[in-house]
C-alpha positions as CSV (number, residue, x, y, z in Angstrom):
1,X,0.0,0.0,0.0
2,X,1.4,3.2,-1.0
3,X,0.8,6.2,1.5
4,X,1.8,8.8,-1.3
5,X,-0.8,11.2,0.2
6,X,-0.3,11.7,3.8
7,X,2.4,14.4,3.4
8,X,-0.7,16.3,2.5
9,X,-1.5,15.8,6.3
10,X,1.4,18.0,7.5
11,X,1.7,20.6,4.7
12,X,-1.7,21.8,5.1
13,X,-1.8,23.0,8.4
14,X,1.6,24.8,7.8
15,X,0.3,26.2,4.6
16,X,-3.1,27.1,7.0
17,X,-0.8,29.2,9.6
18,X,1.1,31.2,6.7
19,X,-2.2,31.9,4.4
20,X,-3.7,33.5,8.1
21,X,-0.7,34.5,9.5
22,X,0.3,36.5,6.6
23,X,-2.9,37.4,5.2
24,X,-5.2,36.9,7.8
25,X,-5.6,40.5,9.1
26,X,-6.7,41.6,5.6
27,X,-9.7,38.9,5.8
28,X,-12.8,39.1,7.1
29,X,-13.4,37.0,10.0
30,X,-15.4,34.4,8.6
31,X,-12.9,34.0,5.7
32,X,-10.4,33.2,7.8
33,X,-12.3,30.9,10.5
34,X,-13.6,29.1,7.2
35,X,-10.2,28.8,5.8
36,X,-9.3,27.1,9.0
37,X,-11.6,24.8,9.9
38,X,-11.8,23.6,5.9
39,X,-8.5,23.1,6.2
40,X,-9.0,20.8,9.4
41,X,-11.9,19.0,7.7
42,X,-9.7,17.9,5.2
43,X,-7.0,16.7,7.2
44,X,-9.8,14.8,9.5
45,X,-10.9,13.0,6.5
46,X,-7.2,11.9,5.5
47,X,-6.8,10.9,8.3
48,X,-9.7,8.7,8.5
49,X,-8.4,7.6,5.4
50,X,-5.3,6.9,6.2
51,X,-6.3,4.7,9.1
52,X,-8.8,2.7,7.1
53,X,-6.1,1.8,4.8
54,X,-3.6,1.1,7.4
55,X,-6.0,-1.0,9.5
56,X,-8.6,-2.1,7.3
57,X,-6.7,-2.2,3.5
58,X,-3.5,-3.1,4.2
59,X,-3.9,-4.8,7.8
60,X,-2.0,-7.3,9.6
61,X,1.2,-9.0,8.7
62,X,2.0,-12.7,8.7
63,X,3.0,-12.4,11.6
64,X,-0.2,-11.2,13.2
65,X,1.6,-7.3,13.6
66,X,0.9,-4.0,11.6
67,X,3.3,-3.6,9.8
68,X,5.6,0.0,10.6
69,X,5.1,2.0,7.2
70,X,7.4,5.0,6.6
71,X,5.7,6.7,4.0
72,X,8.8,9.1,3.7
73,X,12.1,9.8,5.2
74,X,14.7,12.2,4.1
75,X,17.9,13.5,5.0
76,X,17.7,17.1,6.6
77,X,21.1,17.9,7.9
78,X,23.9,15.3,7.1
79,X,27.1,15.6,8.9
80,X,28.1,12.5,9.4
81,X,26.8,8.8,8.8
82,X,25.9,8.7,12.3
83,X,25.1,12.8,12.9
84,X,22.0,12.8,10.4
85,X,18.7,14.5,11.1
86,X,16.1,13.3,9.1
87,X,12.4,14.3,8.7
88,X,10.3,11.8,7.7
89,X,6.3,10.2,8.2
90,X,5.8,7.0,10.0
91,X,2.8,5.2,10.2
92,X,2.6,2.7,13.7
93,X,-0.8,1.2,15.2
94,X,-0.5,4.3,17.8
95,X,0.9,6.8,15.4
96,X,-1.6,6.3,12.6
97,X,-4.5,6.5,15.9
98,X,-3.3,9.8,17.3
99,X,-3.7,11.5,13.9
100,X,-7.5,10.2,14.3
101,X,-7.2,11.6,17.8
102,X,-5.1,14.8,17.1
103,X,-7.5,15.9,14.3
104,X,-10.8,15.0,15.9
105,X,-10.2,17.3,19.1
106,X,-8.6,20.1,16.5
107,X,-11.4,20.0,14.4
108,X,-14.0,20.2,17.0
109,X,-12.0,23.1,18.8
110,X,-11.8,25.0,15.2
111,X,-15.7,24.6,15.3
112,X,-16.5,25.8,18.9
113,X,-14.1,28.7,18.4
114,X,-15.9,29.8,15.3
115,X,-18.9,31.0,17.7
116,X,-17.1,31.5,20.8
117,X,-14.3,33.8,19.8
118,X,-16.7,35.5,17.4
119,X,-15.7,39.4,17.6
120,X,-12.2,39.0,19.5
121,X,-9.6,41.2,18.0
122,X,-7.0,39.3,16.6
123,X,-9.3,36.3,15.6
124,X,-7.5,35.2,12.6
125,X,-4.1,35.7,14.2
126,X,-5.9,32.3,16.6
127,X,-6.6,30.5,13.9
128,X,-3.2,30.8,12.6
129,X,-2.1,29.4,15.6
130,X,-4.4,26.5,15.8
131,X,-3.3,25.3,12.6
132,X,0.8,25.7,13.7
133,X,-0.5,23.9,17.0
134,X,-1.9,20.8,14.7
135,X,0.9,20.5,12.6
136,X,3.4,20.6,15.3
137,X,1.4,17.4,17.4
138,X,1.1,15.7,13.7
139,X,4.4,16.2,13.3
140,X,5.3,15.0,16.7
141,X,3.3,11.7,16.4
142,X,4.6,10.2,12.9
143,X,8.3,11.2,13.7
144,X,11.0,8.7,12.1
145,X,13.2,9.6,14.6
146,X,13.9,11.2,17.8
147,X,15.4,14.5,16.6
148,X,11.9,14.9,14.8
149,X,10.0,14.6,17.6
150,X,12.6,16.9,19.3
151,X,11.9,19.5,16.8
152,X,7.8,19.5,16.7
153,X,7.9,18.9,20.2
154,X,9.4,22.5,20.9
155,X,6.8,23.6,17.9
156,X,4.4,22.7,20.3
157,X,5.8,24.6,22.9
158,X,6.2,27.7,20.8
159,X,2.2,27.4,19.8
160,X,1.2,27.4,23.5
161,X,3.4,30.1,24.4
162,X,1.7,31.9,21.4
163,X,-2.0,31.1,22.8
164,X,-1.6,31.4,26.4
165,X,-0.6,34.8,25.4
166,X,-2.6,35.2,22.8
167,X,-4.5,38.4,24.5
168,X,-1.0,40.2,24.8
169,X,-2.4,43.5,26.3
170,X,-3.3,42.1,28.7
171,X,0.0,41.9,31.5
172,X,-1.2,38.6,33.3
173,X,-1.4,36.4,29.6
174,X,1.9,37.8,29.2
175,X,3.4,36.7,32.0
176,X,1.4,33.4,32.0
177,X,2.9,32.7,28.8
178,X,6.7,33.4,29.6
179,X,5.9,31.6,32.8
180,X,4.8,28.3,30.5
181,X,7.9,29.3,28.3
182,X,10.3,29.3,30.8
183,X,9.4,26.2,33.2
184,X,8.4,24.0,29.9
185,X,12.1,25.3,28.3
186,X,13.8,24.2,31.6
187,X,12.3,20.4,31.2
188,X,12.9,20.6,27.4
189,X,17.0,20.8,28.6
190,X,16.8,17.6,30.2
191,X,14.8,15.9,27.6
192,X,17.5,17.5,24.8
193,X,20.4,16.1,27.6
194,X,18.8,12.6,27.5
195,X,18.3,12.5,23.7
196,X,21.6,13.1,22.9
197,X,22.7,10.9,25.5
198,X,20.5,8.2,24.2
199,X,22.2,9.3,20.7
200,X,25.7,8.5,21.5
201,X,25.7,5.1,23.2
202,X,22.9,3.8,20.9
203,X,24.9,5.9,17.5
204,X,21.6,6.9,15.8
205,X,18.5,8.9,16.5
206,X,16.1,6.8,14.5
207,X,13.1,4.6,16.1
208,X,13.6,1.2,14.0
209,X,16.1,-0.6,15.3
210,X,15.7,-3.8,13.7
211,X,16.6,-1.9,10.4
212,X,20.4,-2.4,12.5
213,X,21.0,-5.2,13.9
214,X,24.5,-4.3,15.0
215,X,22.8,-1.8,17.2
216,X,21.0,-3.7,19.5
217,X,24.7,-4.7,21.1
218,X,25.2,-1.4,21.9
219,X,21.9,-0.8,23.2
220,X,22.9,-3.8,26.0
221,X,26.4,-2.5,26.3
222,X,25.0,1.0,27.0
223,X,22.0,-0.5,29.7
224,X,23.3,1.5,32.7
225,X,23.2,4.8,30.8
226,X,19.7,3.5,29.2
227,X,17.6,4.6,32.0
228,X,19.0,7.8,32.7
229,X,18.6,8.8,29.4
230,X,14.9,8.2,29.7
231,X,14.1,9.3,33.1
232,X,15.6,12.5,31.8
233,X,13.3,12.6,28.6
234,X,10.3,12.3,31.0
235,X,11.8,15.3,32.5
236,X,10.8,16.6,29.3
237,X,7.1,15.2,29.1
238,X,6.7,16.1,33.0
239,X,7.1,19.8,31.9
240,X,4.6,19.6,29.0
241,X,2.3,17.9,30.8
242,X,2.3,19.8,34.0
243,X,3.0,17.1,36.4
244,X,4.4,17.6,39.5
245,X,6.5,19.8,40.8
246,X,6.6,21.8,36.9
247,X,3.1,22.4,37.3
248,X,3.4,25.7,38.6
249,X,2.6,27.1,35.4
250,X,-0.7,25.7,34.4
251,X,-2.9,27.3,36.9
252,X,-1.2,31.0,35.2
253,X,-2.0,29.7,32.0
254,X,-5.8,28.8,32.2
């Protein structure tokens, strides 16, 4: 089964944010909440579509597993065989069901906000904002590698900042969205520290693994430097999802 569509799934919510934030101010506000939430309703539907072919058309393998699809992978930055950051879209039982997830909720808050931000000034400047919010958690979710999910996971961070302080004359979003910036940038650290820990005794970013054998020898050579690799990535997940003791910045935000 060839996925050759589901770049489509990233590039329009990017091409979303830079239509509005570009143009958005010289639109009416129902152009640019339309332009939006279209936009949404077509990534909903590929989605859809995607997971009925991976699930439904192309299903399980002989061994009884879905298969791992990566629909595309490139080379970003090459410096070395081992230094390469790619970009890429892979498609996993739980990847190919958070796009489902990811674009349901978006959609439905693209919807709601159409009536309940109705008259706000700066209401295609939020729109612009939703969509760079989607395509940074698509992004995040079909990662081929770990430095992907690196990159669309500070996206992510970047698009809250932006809506928490989305009413910037007013001094308490400000400093409720520098508040989230800061604390969620101080847990980021550690989960950079424990990528790139995870990076050199393992010698790749990349998810898959089995693609290299070779690797998994290093993987048990490396197993006391294993965990505190990933206890320092959930450092980094702690922050973004306001767990304790970096939830001091949640309360500020909503």
């Amino acid at each position: 089964m060839e996925y050759n569509f589901v770049f489509l799934i990233l590039l329009l919510p990017a091409l979303s944010f830079l239509v509005l934030g570009l143009l958005g101010m010289k639109m009416p506000h129902k152009v640019a909440g339309s332009i939006g939430t279209a936009v949404l309703g077509t990534i909903f539907c590929l989605s859809i579509y995607t997971a009925y072919e991976y699930f439904i058309g192309q299903g399980r393998g002989a061994d009884g597993l879905y298969p791992h699809v990566t629909a595309f992978n490139f080379s970003w930055l090459k410096f070395s065989e081992l230094l390469t950051f790619n970009l890429g879209f892979r498609l996993t039982p739980i990847s190919v069901m958070m796009l489902v997830v990811i674009t349901t909720v978006s959609l439905m808050v693209h919807i709601y906000s159409f009536g309940y931000m109705h008259g706000e000034k700066g209401f295609q400047r939020y729109y612009a904002f939703l969509s760079l919010f989607t395509m940074s958690m698509l992004g995040l979710v079909v990662a081929t590698n770990i430095f992907q999910m690196y990159l669309f996971w500070e996206l992510v961070g970047v698009s809250s900042y932006l809506l928490i302080g989305f009413y910037y004359p007013q001094g308490a979003a400000v400093a409720a969205s520098k508040k989230a910036f800061i604390v969620t940038r101080f847990a980021d650290l550690f989960f950079l520290i424990g990528i790139l820990i995870y990076s050199f005794y393992v010698g790749t970013f990349n998810y898959d693994l089995n693609a290299m054998p070779s690797l998994h020898n290093q993987v048990a050579g490396s197993a006391v430097m294993m965990p505190v690799a990933l206890f320092f990535m959930f450092i980094g997940g702690a922050g973004k999802s306001a767990m304790f003791p970096l939830h001091i910045w949640l309360p500020d935000a909503m």
